[in-house]
mmJSON file of the N, C-alpha and C atoms, coordinates in Angstrom:
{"data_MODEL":{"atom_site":{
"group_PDB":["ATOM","ATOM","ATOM","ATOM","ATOM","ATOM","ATOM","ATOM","ATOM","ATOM","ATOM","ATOM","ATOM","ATOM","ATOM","ATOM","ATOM","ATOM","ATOM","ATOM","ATOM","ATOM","ATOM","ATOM","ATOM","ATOM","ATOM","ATOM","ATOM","ATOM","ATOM","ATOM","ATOM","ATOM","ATOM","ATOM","ATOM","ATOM","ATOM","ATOM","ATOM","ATOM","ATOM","ATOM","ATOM","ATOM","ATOM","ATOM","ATOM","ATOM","ATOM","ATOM","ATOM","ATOM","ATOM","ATOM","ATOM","ATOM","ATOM","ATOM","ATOM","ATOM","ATOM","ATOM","ATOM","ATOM","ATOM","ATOM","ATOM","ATOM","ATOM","ATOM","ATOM","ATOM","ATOM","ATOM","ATOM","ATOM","ATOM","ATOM","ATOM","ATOM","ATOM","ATOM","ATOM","ATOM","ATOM","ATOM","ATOM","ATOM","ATOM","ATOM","ATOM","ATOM","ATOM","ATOM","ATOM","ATOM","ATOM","ATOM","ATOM","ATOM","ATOM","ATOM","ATOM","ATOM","ATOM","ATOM","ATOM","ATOM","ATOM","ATOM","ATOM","ATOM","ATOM","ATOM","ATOM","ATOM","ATOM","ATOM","ATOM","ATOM","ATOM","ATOM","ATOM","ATOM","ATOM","ATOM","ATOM","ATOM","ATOM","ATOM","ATOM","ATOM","ATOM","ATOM","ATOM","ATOM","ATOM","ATOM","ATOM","ATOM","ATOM","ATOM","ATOM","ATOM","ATOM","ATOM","ATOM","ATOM","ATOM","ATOM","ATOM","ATOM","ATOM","ATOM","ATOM","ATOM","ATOM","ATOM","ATOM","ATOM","ATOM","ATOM","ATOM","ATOM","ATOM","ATOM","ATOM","ATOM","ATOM","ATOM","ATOM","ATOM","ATOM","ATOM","ATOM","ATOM","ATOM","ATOM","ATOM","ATOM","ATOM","ATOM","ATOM","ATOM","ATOM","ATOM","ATOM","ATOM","ATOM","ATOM","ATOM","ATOM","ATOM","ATOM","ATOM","ATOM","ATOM","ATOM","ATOM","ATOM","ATOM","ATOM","ATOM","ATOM","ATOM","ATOM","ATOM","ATOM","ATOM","ATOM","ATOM","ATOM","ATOM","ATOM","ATOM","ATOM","ATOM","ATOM","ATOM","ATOM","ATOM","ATOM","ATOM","ATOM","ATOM","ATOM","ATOM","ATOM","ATOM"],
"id":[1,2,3,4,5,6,7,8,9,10,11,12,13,14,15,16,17,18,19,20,21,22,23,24,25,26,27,28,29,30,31,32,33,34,35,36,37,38,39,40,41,42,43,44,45,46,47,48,49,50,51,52,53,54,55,56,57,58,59,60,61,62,63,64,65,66,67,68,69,70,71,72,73,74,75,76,77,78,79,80,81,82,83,84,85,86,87,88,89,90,91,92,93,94,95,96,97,98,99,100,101,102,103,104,105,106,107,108,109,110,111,112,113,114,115,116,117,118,119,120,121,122,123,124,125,126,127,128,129,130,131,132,133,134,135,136,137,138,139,140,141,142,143,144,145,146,147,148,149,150,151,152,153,154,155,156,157,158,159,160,161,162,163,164,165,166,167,168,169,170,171,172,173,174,175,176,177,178,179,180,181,182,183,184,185,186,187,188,189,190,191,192,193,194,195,196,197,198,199,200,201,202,203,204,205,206,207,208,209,210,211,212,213,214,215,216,217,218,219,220,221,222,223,224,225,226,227,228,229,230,231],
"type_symbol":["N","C","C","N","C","C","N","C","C","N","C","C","N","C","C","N","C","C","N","C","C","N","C","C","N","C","C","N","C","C","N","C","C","N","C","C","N","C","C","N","C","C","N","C","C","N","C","C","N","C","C","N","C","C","N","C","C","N","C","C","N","C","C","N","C","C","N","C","C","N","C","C","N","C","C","N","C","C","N","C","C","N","C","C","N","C","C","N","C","C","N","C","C","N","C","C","N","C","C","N","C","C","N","C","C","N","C","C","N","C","C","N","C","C","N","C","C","N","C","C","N","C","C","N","C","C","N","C","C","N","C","C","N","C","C","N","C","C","N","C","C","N","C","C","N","C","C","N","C","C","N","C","C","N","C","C","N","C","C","N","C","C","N","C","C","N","C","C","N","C","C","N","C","C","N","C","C","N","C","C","N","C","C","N","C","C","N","C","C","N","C","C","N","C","C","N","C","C","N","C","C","N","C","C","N","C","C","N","C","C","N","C","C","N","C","C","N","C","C","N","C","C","N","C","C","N","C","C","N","C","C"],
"label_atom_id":["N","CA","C","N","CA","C","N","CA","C","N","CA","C","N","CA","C","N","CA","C","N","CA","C","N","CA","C","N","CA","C","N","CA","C","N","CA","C","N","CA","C","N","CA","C","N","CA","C","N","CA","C","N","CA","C","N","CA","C","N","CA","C","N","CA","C","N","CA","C","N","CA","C","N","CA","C","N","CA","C","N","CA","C","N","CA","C","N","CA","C","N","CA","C","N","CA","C","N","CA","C","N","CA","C","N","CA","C","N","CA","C","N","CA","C","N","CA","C","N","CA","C","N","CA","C","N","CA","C","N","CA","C","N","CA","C","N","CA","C","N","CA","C","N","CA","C","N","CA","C","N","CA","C","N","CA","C","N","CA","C","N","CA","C","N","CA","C","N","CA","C","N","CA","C","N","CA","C","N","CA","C","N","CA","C","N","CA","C","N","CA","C","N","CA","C","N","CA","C","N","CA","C","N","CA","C","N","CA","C","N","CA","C","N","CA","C","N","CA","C","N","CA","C","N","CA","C","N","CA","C","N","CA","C","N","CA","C","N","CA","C","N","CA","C","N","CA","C","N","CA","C","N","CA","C","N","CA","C","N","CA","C","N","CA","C","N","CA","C"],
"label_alt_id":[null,null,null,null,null,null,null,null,null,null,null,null,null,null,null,null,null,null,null,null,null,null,null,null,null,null,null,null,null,null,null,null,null,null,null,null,null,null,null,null,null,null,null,null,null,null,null,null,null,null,null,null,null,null,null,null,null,null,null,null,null,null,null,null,null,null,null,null,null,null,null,null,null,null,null,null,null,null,null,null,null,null,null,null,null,null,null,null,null,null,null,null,null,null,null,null,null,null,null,null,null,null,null,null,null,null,null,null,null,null,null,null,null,null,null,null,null,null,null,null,null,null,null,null,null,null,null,null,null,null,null,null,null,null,null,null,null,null,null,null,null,null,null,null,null,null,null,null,null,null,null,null,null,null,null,null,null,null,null,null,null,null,null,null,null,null,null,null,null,null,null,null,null,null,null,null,null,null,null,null,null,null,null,null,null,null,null,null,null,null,null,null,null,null,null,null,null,null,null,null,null,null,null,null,null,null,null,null,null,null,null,null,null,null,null,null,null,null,null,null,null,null,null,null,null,null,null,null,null,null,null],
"label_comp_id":["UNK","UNK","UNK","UNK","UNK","UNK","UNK","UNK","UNK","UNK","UNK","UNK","UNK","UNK","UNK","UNK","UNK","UNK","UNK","UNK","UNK","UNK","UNK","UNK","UNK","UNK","UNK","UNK","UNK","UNK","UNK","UNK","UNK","UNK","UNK","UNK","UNK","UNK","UNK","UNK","UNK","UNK","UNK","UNK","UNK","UNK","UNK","UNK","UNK","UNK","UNK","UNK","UNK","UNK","UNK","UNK","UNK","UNK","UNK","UNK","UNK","UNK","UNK","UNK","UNK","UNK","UNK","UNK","UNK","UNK","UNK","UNK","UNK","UNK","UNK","UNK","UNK","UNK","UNK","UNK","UNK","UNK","UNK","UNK","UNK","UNK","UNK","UNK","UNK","UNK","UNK","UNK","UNK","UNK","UNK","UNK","UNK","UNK","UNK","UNK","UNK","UNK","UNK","UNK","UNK","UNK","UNK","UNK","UNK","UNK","UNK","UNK","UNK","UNK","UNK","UNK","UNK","UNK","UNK","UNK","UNK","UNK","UNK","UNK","UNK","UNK","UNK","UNK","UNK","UNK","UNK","UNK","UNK","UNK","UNK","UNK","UNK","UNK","UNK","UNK","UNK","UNK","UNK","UNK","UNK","UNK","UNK","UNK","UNK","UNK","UNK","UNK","UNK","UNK","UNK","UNK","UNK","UNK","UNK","UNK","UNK","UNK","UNK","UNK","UNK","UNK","UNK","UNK","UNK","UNK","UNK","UNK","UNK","UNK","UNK","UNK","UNK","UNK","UNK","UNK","UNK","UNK","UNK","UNK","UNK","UNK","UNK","UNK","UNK","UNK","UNK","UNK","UNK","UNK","UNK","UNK","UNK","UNK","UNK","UNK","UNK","UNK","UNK","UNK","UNK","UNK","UNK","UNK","UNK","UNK","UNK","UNK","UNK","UNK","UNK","UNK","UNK","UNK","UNK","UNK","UNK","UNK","UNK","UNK","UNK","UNK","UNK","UNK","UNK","UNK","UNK"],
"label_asym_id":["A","A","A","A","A","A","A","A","A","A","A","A","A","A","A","A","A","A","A","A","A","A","A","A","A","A","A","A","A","A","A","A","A","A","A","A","A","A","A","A","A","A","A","A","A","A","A","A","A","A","A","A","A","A","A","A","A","A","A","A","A","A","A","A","A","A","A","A","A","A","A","A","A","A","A","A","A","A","A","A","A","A","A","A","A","A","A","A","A","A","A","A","A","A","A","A","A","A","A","A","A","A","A","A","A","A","A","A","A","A","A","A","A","A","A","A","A","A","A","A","A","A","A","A","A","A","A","A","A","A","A","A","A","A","A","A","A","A","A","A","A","A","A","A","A","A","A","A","A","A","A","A","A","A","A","A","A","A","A","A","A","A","A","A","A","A","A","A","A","A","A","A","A","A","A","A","A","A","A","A","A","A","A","A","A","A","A","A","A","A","A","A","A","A","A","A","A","A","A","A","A","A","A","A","A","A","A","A","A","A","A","A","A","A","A","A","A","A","A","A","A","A","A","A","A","A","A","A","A","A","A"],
"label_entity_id":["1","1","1","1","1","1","1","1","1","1","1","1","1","1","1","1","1","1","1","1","1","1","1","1","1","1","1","1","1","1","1","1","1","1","1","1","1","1","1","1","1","1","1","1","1","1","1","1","1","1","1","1","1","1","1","1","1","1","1","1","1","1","1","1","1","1","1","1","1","1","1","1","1","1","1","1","1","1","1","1","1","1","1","1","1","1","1","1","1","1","1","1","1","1","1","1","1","1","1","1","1","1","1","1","1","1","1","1","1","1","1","1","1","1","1","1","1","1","1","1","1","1","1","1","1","1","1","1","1","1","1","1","1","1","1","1","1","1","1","1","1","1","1","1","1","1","1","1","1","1","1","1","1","1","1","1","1","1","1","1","1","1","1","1","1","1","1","1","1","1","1","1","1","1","1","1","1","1","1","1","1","1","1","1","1","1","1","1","1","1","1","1","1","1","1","1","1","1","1","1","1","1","1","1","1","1","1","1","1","1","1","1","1","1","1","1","1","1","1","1","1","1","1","1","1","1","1","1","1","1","1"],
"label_seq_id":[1,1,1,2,2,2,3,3,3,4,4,4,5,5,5,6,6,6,7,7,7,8,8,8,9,9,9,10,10,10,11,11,11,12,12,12,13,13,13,14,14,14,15,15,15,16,16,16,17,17,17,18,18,18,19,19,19,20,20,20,21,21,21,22,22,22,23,23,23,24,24,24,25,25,25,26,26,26,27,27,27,28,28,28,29,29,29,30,30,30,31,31,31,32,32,32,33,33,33,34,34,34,35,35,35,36,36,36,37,37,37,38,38,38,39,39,39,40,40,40,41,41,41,42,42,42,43,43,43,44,44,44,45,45,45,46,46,46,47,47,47,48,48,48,49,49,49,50,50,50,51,51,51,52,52,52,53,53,53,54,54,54,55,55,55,56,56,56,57,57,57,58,58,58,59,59,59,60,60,60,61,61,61,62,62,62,63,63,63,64,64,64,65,65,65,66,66,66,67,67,67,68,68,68,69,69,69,70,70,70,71,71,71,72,72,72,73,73,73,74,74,74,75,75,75,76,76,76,77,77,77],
"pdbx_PDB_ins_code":[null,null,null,null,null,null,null,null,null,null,null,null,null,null,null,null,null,null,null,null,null,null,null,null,null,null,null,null,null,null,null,null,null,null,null,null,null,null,null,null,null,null,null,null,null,null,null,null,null,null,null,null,null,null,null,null,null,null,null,null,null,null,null,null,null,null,null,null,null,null,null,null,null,null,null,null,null,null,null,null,null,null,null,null,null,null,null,null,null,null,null,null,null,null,null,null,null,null,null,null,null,null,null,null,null,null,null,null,null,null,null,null,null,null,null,null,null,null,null,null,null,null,null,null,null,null,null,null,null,null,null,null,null,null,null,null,null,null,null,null,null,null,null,null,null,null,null,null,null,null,null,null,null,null,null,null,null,null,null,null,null,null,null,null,null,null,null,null,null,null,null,null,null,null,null,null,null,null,null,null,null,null,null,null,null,null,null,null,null,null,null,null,null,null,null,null,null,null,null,null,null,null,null,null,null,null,null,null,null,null,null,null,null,null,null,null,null,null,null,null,null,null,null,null,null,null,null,null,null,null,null],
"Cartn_x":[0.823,0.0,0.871,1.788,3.21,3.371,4.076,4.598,3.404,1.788,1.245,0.82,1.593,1.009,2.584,3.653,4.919,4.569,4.482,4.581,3.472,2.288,1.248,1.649,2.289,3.563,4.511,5.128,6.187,4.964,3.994,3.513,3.241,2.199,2.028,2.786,4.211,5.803,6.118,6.053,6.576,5.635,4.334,3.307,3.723,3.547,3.867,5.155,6.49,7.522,7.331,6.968,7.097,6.149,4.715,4.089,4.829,5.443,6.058,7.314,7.77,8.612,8.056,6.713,6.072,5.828,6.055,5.745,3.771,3.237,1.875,0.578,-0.046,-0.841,-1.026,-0.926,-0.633,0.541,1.795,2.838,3.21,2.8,3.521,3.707,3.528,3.873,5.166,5.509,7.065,7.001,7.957,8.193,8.778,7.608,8.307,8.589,9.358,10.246,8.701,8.555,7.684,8.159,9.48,10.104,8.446,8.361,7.09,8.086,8.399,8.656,8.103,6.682,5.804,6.207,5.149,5.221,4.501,3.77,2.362,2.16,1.666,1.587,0.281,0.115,-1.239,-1.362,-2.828,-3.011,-3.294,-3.686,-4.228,-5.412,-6.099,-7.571,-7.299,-6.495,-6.247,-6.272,-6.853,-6.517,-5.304,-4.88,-3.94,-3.703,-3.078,-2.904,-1.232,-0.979,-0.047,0.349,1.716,1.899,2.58,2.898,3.765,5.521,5.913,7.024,7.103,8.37,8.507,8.08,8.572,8.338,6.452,5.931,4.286,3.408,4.104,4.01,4.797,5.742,5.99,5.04,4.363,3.402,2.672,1.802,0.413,0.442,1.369,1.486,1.945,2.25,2.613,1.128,0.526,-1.735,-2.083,-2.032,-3.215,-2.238,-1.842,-1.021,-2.098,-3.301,-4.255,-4.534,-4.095,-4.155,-2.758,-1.848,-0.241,0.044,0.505,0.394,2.115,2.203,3.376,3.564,4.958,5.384,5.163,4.534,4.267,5.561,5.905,6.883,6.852,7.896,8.431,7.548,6.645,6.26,4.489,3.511,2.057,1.693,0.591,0.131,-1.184],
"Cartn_y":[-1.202,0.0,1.272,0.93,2.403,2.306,1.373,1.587,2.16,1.838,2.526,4.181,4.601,6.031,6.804,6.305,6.679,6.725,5.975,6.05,6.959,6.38,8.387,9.882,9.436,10.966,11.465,10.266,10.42,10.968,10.356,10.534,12.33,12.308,13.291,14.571,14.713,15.325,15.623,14.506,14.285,15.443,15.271,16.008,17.54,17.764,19.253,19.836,18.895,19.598,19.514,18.94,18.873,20.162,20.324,21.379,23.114,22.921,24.272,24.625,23.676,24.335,24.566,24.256,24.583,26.141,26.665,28.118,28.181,29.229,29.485,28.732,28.352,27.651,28.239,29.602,30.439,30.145,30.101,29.815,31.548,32.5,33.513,34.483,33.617,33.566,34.321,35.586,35.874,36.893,36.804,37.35,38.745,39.836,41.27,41.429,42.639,43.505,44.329,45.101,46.077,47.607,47.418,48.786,49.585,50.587,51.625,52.815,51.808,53.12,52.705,53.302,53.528,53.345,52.396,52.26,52.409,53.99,53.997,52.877,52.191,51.502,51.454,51.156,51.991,50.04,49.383,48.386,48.532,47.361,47.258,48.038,47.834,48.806,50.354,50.941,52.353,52.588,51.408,52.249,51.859,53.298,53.345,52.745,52.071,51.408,52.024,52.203,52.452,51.144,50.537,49.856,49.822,49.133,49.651,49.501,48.523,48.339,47.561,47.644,46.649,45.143,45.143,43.501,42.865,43.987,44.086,44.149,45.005,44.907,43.766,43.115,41.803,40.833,40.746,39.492,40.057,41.149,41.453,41.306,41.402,41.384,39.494,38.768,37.179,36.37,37.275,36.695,37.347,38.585,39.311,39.563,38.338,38.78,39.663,39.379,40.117,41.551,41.637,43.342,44.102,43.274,43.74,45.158,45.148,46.081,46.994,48.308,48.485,49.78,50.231,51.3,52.836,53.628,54.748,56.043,55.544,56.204,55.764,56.406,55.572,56.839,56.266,57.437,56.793,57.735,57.554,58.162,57.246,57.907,58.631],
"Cartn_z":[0.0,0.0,0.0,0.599,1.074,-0.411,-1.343,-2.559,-3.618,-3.515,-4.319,-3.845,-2.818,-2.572,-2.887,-2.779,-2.999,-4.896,-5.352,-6.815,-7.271,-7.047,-7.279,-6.792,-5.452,-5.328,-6.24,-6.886,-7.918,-9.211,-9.627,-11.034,-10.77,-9.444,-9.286,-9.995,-8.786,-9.294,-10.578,-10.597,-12.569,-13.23,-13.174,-14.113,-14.037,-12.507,-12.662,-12.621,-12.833,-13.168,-14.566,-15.354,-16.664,-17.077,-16.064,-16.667,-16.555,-15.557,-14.665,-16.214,-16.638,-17.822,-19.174,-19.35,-20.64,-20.452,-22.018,-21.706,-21.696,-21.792,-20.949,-22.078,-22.052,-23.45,-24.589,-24.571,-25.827,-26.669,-25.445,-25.819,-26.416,-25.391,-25.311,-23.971,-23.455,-22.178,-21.624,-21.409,-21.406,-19.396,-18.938,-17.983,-18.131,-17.948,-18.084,-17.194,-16.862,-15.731,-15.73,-14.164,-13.926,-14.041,-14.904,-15.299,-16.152,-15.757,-16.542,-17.469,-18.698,-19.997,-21.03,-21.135,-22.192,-23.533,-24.137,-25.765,-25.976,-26.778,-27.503,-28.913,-29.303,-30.278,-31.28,-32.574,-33.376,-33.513,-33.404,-34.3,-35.828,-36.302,-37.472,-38.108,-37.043,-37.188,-36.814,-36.589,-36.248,-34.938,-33.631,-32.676,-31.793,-31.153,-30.676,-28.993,-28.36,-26.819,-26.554,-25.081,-24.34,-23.828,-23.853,-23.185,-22.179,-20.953,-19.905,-20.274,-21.194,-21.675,-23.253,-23.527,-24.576,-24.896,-23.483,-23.225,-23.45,-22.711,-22.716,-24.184,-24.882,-26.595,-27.188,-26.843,-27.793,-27.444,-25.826,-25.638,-26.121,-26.129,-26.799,-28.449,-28.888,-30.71,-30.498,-29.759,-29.606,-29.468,-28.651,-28.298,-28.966,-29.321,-30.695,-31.982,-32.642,-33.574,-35.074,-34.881,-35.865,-35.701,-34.766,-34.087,-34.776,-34.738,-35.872,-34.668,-33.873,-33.244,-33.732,-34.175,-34.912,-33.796,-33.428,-32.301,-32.954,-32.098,-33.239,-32.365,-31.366,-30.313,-29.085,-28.315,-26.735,-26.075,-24.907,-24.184,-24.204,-23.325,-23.413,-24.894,-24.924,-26.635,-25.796],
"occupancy":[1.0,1.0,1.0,1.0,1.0,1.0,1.0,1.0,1.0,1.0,1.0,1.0,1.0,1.0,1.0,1.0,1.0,1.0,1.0,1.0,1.0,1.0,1.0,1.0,1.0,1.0,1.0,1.0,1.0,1.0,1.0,1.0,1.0,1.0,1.0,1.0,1.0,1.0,1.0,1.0,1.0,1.0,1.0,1.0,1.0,1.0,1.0,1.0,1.0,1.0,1.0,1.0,1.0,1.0,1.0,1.0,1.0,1.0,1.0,1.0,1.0,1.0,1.0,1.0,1.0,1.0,1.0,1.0,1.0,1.0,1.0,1.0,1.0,1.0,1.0,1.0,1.0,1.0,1.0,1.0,1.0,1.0,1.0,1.0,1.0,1.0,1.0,1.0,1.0,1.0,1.0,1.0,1.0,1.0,1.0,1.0,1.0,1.0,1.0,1.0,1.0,1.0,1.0,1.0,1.0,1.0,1.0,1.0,1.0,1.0,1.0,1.0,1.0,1.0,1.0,1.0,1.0,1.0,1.0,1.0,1.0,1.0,1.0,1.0,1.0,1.0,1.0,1.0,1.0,1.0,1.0,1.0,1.0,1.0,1.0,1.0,1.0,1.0,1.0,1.0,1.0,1.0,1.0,1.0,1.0,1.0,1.0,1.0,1.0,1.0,1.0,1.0,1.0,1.0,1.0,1.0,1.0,1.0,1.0,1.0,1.0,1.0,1.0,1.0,1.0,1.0,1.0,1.0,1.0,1.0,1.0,1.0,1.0,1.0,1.0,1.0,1.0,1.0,1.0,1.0,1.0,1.0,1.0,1.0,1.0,1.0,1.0,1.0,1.0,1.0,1.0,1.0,1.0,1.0,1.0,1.0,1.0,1.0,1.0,1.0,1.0,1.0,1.0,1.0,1.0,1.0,1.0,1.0,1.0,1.0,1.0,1.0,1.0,1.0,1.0,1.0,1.0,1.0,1.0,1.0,1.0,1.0,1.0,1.0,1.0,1.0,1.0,1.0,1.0,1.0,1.0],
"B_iso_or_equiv":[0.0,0.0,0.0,0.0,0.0,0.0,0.0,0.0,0.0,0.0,0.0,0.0,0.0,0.0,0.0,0.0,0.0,0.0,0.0,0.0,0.0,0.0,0.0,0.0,0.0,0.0,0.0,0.0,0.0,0.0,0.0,0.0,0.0,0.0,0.0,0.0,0.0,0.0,0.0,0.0,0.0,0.0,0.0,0.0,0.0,0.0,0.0,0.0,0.0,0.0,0.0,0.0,0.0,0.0,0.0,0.0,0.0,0.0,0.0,0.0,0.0,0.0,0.0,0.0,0.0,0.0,0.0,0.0,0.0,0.0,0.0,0.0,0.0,0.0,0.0,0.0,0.0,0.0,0.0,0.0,0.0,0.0,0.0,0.0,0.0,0.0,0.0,0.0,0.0,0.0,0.0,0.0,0.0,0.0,0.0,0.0,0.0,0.0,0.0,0.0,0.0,0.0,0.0,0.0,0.0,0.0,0.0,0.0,0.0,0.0,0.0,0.0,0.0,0.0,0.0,0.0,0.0,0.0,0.0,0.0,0.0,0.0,0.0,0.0,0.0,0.0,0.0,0.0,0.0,0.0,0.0,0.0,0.0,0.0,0.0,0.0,0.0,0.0,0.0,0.0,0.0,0.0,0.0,0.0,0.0,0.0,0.0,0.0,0.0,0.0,0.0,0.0,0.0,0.0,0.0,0.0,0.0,0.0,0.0,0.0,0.0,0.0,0.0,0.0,0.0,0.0,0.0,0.0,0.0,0.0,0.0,0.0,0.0,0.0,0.0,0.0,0.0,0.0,0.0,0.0,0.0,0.0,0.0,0.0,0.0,0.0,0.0,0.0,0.0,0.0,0.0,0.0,0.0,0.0,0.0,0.0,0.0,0.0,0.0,0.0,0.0,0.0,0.0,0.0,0.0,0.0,0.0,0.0,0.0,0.0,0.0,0.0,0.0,0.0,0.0,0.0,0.0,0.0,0.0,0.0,0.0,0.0,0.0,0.0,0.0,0.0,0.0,0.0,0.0,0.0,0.0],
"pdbx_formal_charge":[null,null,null,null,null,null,null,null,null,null,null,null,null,null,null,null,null,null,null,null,null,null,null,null,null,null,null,null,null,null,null,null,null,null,null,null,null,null,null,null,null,null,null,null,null,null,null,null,null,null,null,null,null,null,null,null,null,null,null,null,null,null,null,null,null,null,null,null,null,null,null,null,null,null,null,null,null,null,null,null,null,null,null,null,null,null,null,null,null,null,null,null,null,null,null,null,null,null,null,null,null,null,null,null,null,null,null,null,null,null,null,null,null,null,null,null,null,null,null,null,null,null,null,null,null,null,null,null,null,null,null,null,null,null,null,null,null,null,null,null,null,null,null,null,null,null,null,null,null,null,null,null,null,null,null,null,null,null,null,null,null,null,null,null,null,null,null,null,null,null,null,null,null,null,null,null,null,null,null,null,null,null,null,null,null,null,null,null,null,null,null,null,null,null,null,null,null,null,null,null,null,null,null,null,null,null,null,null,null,null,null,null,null,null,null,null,null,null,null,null,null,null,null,null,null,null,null,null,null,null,null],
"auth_seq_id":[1,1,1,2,2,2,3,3,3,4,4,4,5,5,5,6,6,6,7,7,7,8,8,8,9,9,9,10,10,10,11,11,11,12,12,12,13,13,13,14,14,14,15,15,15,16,16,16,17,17,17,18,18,18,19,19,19,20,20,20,21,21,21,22,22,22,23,23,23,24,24,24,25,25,25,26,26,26,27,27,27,28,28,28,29,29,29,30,30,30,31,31,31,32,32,32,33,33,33,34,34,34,35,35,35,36,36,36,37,37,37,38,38,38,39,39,39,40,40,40,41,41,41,42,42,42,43,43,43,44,44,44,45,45,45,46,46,46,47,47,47,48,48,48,49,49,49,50,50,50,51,51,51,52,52,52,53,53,53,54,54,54,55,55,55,56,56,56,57,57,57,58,58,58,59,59,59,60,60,60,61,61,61,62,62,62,63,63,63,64,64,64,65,65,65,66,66,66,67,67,67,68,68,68,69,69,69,70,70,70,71,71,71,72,72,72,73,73,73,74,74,74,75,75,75,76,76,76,77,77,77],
"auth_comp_id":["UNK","UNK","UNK","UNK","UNK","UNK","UNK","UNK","UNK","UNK","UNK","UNK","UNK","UNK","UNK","UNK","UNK","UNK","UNK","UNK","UNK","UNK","UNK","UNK","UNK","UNK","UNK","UNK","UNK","UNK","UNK","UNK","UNK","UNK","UNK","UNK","UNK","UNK","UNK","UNK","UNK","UNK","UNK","UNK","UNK","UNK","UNK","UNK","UNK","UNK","UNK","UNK","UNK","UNK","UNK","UNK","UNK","UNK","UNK","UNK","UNK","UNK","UNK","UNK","UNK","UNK","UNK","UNK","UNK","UNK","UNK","UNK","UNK","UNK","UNK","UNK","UNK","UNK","UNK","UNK","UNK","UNK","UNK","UNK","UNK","UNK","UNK","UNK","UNK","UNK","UNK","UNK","UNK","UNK","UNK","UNK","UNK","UNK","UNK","UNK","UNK","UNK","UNK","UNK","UNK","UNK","UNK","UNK","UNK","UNK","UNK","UNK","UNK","UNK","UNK","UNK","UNK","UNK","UNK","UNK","UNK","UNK","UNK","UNK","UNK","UNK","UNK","UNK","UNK","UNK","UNK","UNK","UNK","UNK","UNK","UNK","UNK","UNK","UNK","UNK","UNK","UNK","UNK","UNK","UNK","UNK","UNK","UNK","UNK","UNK","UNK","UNK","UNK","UNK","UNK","UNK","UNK","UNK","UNK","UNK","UNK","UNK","UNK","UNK","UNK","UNK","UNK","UNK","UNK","UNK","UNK","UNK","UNK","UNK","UNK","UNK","UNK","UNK","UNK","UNK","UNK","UNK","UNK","UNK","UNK","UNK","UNK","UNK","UNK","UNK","UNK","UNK","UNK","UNK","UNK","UNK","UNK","UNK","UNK","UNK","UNK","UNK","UNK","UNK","UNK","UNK","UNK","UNK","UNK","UNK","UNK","UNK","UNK","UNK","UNK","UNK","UNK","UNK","UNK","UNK","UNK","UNK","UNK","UNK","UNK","UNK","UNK","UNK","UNK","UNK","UNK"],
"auth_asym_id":["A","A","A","A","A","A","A","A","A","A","A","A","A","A","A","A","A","A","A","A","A","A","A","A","A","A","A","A","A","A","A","A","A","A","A","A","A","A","A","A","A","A","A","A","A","A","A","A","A","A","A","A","A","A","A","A","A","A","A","A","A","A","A","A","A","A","A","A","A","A","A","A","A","A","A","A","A","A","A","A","A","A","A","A","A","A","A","A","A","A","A","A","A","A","A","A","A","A","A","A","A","A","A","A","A","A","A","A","A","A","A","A","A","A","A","A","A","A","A","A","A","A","A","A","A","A","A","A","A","A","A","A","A","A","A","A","A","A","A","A","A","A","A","A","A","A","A","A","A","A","A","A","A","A","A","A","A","A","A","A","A","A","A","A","A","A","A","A","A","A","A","A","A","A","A","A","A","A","A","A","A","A","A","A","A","A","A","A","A","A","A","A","A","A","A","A","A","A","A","A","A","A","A","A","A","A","A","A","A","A","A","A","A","A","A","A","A","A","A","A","A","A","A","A","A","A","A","A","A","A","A"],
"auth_atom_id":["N","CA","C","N","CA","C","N","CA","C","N","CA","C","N","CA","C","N","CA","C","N","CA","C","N","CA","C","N","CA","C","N","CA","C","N","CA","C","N","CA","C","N","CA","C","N","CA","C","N","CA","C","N","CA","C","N","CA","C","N","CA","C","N","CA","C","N","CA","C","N","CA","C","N","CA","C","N","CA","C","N","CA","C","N","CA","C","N","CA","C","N","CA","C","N","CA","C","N","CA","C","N","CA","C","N","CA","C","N","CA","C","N","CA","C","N","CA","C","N","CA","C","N","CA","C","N","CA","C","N","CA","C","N","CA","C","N","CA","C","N","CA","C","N","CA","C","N","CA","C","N","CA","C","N","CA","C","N","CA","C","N","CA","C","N","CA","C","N","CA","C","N","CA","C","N","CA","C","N","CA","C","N","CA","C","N","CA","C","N","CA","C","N","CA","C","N","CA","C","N","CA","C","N","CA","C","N","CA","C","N","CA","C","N","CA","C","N","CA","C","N","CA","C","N","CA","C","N","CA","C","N","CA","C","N","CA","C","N","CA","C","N","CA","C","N","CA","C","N","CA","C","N","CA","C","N","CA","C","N","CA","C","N","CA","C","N","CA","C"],
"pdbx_PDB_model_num":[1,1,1,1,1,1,1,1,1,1,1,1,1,1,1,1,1,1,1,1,1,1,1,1,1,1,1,1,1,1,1,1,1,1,1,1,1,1,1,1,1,1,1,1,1,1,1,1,1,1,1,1,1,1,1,1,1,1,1,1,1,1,1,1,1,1,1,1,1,1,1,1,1,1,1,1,1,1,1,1,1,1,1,1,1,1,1,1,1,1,1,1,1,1,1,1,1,1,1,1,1,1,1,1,1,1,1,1,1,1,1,1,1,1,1,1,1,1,1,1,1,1,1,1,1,1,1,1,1,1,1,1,1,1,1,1,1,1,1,1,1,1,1,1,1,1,1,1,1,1,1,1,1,1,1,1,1,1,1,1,1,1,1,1,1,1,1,1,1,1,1,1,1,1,1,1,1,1,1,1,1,1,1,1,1,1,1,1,1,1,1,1,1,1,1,1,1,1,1,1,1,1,1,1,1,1,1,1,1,1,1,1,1,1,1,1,1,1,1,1,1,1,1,1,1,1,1,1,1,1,1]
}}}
């Protein structure tokens, strides 16, 4: 009985180290810095979003790649 609760501990383990290194189900999943230097950026459709960094505009153009989000300057738009 000890060996079948030791080995469901192990499967257990196993699952979520393997899940903990997949990137996020999008698979754009990225870790920004909470540095705040603004990227105004224009989408596809004309409107314009602020982002808090660079990093924040490569995941948002990585999940809304139909949005094409292109930098129109560094700073609040």
């Amino acid at each position: 009985m000890k060996f079948q609760y030791l080995l469901a501990f192990m499967a257990i383990g196993l699952s979520m180290a393997q899940r903990s290194n997949r990137p996020g189900a999008d698979g754009c999943s990225m870790i920004c810095t909470a540095d705040f230097k603004p990227v105004c950026a224009r989408g596809r459709d004309g409107t314009v979003r602020t982002f808090a960094n660079s990093c924040e505009l490569r995941t948002a153009r990585c999940q809304e790649p139909a949005a094409a989000f292109s930098v129109l300057r560094e700073g609040q738009c």
